[in-house]
LOLORO-850817 format. One record per residue (C-alpha): residue in three letters; residue number from 0; x, y, z. Coordinates in pm, 1 decimal, decimal comma, always signed. Layout:
<recs>
rec residu=Ala num=NUM X=X Y=Y Z=Z
...
</recs>
This chain:
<recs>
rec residu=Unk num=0 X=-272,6 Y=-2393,9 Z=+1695,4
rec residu=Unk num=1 X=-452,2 Y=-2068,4 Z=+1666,8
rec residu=Unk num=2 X=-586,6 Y=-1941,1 Z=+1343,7
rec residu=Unk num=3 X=-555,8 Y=-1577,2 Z=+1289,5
rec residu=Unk num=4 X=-850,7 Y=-1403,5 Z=+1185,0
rec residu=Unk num=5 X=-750,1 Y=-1377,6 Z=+823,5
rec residu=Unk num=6 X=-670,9 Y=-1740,8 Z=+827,8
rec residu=Unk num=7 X=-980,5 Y=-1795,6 Z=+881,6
rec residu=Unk num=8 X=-1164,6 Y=-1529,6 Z=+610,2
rec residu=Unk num=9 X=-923,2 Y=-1700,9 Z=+378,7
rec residu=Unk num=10 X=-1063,1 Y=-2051,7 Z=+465,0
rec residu=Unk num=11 X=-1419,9 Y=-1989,7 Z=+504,7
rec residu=Unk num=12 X=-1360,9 Y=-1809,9 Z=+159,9
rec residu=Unk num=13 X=-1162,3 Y=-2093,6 Z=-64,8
rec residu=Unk num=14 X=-1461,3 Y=-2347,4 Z=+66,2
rec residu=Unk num=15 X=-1723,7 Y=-2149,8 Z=-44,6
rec residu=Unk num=16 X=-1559,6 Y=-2095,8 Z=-356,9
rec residu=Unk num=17 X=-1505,3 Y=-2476,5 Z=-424,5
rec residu=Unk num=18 X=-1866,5 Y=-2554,0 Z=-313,8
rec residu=Unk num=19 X=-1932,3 Y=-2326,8 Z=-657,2
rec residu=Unk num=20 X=-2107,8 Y=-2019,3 Z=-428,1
rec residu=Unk num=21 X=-2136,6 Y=-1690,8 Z=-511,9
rec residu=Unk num=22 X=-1972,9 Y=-1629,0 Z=-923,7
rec residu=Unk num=23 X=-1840,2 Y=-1287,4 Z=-819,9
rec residu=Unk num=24 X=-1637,6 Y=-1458,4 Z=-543,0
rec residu=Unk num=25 X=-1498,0 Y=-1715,2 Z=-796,9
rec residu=Unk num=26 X=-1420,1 Y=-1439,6 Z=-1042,7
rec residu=Unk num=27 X=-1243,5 Y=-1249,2 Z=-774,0
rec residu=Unk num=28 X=-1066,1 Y=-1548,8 Z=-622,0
rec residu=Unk num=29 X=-920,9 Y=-1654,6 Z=-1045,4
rec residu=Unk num=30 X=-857,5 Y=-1251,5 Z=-1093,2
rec residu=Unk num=31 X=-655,6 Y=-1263,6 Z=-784,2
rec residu=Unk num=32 X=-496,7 Y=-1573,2 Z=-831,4
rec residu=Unk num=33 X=-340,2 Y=-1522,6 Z=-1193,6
rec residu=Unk num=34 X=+60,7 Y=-1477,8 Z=-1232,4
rec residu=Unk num=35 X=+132,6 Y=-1129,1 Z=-1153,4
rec residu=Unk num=36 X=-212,7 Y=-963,0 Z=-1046,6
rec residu=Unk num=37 X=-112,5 Y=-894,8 Z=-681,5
rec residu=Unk num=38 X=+250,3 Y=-855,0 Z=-498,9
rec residu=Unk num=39 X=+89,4 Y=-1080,6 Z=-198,0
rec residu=Unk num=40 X=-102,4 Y=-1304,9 Z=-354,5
rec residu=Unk num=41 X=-358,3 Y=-1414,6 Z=-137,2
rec residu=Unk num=42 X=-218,3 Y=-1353,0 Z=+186,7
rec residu=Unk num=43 X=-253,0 Y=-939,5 Z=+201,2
rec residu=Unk num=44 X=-567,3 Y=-715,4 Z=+84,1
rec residu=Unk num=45 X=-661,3 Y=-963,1 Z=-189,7
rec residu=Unk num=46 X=-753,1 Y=-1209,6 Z=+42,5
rec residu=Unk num=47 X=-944,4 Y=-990,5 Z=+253,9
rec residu=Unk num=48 X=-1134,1 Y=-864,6 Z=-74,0
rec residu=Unk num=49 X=-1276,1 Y=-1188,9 Z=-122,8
rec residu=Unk num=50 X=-1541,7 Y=-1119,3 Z=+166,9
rec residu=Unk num=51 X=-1688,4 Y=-841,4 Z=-81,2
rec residu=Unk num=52 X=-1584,3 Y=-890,3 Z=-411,1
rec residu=Unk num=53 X=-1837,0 Y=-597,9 Z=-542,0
rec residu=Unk num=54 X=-1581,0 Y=-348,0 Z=-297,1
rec residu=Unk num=55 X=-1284,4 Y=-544,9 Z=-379,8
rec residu=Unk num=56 X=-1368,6 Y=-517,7 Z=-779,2
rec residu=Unk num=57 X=-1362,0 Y=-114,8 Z=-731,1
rec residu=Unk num=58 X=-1080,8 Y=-113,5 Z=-436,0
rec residu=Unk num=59 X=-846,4 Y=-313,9 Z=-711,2
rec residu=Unk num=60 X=-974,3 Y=-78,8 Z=-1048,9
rec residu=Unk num=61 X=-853,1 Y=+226,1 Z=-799,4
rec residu=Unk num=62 X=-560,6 Y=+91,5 Z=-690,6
rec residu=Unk num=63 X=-454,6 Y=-12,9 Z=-1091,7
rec residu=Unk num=64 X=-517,5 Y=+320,4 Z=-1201,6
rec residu=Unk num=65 X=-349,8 Y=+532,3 Z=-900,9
rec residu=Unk num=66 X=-42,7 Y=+260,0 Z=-920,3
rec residu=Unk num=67 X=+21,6 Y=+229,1 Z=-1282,7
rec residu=Unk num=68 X=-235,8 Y=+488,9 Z=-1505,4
rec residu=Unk num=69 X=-173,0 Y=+783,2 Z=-1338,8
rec residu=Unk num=70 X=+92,7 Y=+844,3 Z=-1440,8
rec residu=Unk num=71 X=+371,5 Y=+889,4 Z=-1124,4
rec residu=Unk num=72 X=+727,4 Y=+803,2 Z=-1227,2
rec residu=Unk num=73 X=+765,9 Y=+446,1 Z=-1002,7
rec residu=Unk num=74 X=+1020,4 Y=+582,4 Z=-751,2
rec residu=Unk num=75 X=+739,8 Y=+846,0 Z=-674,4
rec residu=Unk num=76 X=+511,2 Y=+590,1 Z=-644,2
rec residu=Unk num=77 X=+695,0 Y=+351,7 Z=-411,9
rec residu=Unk num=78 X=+803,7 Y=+649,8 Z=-196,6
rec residu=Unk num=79 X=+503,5 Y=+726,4 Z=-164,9
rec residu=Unk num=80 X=+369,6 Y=+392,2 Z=-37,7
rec residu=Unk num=81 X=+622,8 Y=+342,9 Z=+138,6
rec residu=Unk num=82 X=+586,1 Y=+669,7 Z=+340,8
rec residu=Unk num=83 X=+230,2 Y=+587,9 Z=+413,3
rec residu=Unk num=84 X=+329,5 Y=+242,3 Z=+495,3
rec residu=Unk num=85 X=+550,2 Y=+360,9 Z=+780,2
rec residu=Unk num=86 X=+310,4 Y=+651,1 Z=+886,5
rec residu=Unk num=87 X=+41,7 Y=+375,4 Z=+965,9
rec residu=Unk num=88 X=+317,0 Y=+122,8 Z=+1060,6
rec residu=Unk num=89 X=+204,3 Y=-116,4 Z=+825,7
rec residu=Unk num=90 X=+417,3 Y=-377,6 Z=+821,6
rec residu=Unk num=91 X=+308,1 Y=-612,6 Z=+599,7
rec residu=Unk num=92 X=+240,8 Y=-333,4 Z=+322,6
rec residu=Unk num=93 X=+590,6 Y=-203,8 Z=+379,2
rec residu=Unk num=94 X=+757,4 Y=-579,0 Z=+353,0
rec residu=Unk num=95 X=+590,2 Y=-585,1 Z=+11,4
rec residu=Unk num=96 X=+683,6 Y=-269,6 Z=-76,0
rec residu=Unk num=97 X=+1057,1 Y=-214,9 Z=-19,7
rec residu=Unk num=98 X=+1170,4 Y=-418,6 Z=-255,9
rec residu=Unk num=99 X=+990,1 Y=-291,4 Z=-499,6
rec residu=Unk num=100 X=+1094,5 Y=+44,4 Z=-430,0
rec residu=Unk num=101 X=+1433,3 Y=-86,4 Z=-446,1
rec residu=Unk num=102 X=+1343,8 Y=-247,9 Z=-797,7
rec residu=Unk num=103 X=+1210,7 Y=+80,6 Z=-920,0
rec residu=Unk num=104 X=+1507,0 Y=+255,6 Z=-812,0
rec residu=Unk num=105 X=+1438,3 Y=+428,2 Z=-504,4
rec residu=Unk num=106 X=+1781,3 Y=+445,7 Z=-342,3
rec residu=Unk num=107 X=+1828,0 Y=+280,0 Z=-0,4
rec residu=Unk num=108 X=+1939,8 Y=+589,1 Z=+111,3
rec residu=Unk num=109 X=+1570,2 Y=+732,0 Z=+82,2
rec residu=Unk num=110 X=+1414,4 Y=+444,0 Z=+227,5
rec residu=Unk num=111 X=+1681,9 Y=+454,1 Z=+517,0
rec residu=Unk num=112 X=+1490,4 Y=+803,9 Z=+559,3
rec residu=Unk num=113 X=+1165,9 Y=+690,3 Z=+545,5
rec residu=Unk num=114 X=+1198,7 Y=+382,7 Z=+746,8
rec residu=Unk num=115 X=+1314,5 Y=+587,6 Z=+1040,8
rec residu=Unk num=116 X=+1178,5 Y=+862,6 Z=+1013,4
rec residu=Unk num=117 X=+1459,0 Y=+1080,3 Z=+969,9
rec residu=Unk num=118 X=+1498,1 Y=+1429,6 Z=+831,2
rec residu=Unk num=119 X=+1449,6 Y=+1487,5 Z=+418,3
rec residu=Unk num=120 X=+1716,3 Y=+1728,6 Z=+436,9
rec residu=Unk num=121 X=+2021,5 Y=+1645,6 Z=+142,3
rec residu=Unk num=122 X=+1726,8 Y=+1443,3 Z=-79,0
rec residu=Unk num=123 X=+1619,4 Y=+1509,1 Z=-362,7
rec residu=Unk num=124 X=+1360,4 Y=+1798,4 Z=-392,5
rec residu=Unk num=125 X=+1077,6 Y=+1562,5 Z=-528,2
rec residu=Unk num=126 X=+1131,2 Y=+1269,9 Z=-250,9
rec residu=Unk num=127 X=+1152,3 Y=+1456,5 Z=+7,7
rec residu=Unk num=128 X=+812,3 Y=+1697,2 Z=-41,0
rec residu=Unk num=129 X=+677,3 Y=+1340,3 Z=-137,2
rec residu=Unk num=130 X=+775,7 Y=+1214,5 Z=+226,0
rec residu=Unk num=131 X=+717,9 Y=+1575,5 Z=+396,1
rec residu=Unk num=132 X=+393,6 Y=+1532,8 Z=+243,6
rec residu=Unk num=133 X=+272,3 Y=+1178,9 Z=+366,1
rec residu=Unk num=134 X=+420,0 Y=+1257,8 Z=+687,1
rec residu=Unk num=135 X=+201,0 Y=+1570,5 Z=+727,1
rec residu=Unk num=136 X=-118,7 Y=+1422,6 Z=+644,0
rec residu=Unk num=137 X=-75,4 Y=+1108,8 Z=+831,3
rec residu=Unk num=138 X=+128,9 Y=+1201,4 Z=+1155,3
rec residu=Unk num=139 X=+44,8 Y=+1566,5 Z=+1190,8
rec residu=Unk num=140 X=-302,7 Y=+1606,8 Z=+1045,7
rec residu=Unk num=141 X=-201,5 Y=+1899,7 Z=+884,2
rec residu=Unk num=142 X=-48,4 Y=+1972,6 Z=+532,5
rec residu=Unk num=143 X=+169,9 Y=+2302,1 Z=+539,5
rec residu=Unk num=144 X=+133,2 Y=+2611,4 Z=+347,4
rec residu=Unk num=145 X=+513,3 Y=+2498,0 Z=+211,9
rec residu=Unk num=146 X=+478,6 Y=+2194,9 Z=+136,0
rec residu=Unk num=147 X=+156,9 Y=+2225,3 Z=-52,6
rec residu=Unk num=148 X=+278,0 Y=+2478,1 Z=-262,8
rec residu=Unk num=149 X=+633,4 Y=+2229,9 Z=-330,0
rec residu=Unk num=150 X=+403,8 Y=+1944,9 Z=-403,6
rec residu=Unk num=151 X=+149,1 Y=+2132,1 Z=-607,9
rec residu=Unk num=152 X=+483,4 Y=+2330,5 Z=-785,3
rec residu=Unk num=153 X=+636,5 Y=+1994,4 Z=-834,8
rec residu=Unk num=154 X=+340,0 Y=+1768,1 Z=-951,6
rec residu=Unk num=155 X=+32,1 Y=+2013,8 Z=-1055,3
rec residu=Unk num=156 X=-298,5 Y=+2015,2 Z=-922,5
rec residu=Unk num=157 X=-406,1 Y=+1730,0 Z=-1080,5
rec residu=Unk num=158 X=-117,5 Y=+1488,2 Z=-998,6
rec residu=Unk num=159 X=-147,9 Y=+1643,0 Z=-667,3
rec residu=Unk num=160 X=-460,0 Y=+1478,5 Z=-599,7
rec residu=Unk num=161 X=-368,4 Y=+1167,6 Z=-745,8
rec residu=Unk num=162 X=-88,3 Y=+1125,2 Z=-511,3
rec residu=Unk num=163 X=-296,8 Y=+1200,3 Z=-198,0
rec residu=Unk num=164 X=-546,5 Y=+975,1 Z=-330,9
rec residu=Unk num=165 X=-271,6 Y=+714,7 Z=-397,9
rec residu=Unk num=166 X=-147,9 Y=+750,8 Z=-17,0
rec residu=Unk num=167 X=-475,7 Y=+750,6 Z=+124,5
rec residu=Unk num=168 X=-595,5 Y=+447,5 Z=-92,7
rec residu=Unk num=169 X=-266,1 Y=+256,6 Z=+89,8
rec residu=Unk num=170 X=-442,0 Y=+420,3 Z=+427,9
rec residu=Unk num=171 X=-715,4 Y=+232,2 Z=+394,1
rec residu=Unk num=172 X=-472,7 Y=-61,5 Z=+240,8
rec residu=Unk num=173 X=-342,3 Y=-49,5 Z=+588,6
rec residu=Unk num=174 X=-628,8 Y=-32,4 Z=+802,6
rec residu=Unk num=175 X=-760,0 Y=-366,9 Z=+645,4
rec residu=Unk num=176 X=-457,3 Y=-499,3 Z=+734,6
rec residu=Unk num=177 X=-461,9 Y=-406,0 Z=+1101,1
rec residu=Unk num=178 X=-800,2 Y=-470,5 Z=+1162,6
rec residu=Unk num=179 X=-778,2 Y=-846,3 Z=+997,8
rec residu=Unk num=180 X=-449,9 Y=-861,7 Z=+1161,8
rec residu=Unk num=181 X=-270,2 Y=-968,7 Z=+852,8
rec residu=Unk num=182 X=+118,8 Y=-1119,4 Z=+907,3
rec residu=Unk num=183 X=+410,1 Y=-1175,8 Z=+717,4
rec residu=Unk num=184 X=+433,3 Y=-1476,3 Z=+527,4
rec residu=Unk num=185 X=+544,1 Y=-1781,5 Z=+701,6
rec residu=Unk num=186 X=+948,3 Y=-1736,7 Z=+718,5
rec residu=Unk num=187 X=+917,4 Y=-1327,8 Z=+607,6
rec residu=Unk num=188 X=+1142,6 Y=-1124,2 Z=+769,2
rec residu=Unk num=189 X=+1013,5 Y=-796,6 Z=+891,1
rec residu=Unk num=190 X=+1168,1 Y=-524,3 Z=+737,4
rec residu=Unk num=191 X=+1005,4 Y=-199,8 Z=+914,8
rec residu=Unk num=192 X=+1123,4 Y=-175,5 Z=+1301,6
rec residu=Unk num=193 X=+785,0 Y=-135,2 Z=+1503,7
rec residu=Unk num=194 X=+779,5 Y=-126,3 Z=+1862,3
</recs>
């Protein structure tokens, strides 16, 4: 059987833990391990974090704050992430994510849109500059005139830059992913058609 590389960062990482090395890795492995602290658990981001728990101490303060402090309503949020999951073709961040999107209300009718990349036209004002706007950055490089003056019209300057910063903090979310090659969970189907 092949291990994966992440199988084997996650290996390497539990034995040094049990052999009682390194306190900020044991603090990072309990943090991550508690009910509720990560949608993944182990297997996703947190995992990878526990390779540089310093990084993955300020990765996870970011990502609490841009996720829940900040102040987005949570179907803004999970568009959001979800529209940078698809832009990077993140599976495993969009497998997470849909059903929470779906929890926080986000109707599958939007995520129909996102998932395939279909036109925003008929949503909802806020969704779609939301999706126009992850879209942009990610696929084309290059935000509008337009739909920088929707988004900052719709969310301010300041929430503005919290929702870029949210999107881009999933970027990088997603390049961990691809570059530990991170999978579904054993029996997880995929939910985000990739070629």
């Amino acid at each position: 059987m092949r291990l994966r590389r992440i199988d084997l960062i996650c290996l390497i990482g539990a034995a040094a833990i049990l052999a009682g090395a390194r306190p900020a890795l044991t603090a990072h492995y309990d943090r991550a391990t508690a009910p509720g602290a990560s949608i993944a658990g182990l297997q996703g981001p947190t995992g990878i974090g526990l390779y540089s728990p310093k990084a993955a101490a300020h990765a996870r303060a970011l990502n609490r704050y841009l996720r829940f402090e900040a102040g987005f309503a949570p179907r803004v949020r999970e568009i959001a992430i979800l529209t940078t999951a698809r832009e990077m073709d993140s599976q495993f961040e969009w497998s997470a994510h849909e059903p929470e999107a779906l929890k926080e209300g986000v109707e599958p009718r939007v995520i129909e849109v996102i998932k395939h990349r279909s036109t925003t036209a008929g949503l909802d004002e806020a969704d779609a500059t939301v999706i126009e706007l992850g879209r942009q950055i990610f696929r084309d490089h290059k935000v509008t005139p337009e739909t920088f003056a929707k988004a900052e019209a719709l969310f301010g300057p300041n929430k503005l830059v919290e929702l870029v910063m949210l999107m881009g903090n999933y970027a990088g979310t997603a390049a961990l992913l691809t570059a530990f090659d991170m999978q579904l969970h054993p029996g997880q189907k995929p939910l985000l058609p990739i070629p």
